[in-house]
C-alpha positions, 0 to 999 in steps of 0.5 A: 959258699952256701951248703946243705949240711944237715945235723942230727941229734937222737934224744934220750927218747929216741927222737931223731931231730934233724936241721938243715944249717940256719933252719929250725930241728925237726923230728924225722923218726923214732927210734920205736919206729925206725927210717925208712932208707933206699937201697943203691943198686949195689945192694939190690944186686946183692938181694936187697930190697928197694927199701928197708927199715933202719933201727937206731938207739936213743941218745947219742952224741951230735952228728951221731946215728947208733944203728942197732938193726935193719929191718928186711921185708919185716924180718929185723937183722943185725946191723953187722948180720945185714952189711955182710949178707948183702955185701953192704959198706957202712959207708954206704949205709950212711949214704942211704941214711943222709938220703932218707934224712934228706928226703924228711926234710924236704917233706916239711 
């Protein structure tokens, strides 16, 4: 069975690699600049804005993304301040996440 699994890895730098299965890594962000994440409508009928900025830390395991910060309408939260003021699951977050990884991929 053939799948679209990704792998993302943060270098000590803060360079969010990522690959699709059998293809080369890629940088798909910084940690100085963040990823622009879509928010579902869960969230947006919670007060969320369509878009926000995701902010990571450098380094990390394989597979892992250290969120350290979202950033709404210019104003930069905590990651905990921003799931509970807008109802969000970390699960969810992870979604919009793979989503806009997804979505730096398909633009290379």
């Amino acid at each position: 069975m053939k799948t679209d699994n990704h792998f993302i890895t943060v270098s000590r730098t803060g360079e969010l690699m990522a690959r699709r299965k059998g293809g080369a890594p890629v940088c798909v962000a910084t940690a100085a600049t963040g990823i622009e994440a879509e928010t579902d409508d869960a969230a947006r009928a919670n007060g969320a804005p369509a878009r926000v900025r995701v902010h990571f830390a450098p380094g990390g395991s394989n597979r892992r993304l250290n969120v350290t910060a979202v950033e709404v309408d210019g104003v930069v939260l905590d990651v905990d301040v921003f799931l509970a003021r807008f109802a969000v699951p970390e699960v969810a977050l992870g979604r919009w996440l793979r989503a806009a990884v997804d979505r730096a991929l398909d633009a290379r």
